[in-house]
C-alpha positions in Angstrom: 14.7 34.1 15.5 15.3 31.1 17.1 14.9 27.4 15.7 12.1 25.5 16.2 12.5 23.1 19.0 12.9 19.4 17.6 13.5 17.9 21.0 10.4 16.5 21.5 9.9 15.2 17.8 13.6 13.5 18.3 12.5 12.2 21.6 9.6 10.6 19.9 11.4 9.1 17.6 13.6 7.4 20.0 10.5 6.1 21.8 8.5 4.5 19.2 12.1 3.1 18.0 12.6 2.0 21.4 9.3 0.8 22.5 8.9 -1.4 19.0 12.0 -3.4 19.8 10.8 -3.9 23.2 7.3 -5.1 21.7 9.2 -7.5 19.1 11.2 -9.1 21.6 8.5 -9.6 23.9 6.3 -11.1 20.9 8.9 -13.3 20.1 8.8 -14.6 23.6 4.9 -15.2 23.5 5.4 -16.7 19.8 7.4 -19.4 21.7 4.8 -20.5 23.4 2.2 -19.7 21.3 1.8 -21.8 18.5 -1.6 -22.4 17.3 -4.1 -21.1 14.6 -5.4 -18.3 16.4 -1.1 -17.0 17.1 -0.8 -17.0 13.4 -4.2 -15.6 12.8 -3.5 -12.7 14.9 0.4 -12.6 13.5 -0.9 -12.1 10.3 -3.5 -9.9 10.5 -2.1 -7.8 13.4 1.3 -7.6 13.3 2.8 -8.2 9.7 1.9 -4.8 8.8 2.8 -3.3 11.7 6.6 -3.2 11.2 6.1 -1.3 7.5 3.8 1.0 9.0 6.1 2.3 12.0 8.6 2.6 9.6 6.7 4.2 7.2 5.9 6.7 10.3 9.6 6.8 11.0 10.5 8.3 7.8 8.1 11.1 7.4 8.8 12.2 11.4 12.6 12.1 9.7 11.5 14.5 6.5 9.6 16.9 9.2 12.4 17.0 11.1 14.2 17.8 7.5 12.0 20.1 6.6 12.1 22.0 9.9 15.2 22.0 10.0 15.7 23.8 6.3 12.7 26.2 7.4 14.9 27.2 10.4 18.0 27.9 8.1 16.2 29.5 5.7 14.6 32.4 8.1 18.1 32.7 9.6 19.6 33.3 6.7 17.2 34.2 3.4 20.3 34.3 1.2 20.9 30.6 2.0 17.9 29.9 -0.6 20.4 30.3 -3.4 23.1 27.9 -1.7 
């Protein structure tokens, strides 16, 4: 049987790496010049939460990957239960 193609779950996980230090910096740029009540207001209710949360989502796309991954050694090889 062959293994379940992570690839595209790997690839993902790049990306919304990638793209949330692309947003950061680029946020850190606007915060420079953006320093009033409404900047804060939207910092803190839109974006403080945001950095927990895609880490949060990096995690569990790492245990599926995991999980997958165990699945895959476990239908090659039933015996490797007991390792």
């Amino acid at each position: 049987m062959n293994p379940f193609p992570l690839g595209p779950l790997l690839e993902s996980q790049t990306r919304v790496h990638q793209d949330f230090l692309e947003f950061a910096q680029q946020w850190q740029q606007t915060r420079a010049s953006w320093r009033d009540e409404p900047a804060r207001k939207f910092e803190q209710e839109s974006l403080n939460h945001l950095a927990p949360t895609l880490t949060r989502v990096a995690a569990a796309m790492q245990d599926y990957a995991d999980a997958v991954r165990s699945a895959d050694r476990l239908l090659a090889d039933p015996e490797d239960l007991d390792r």
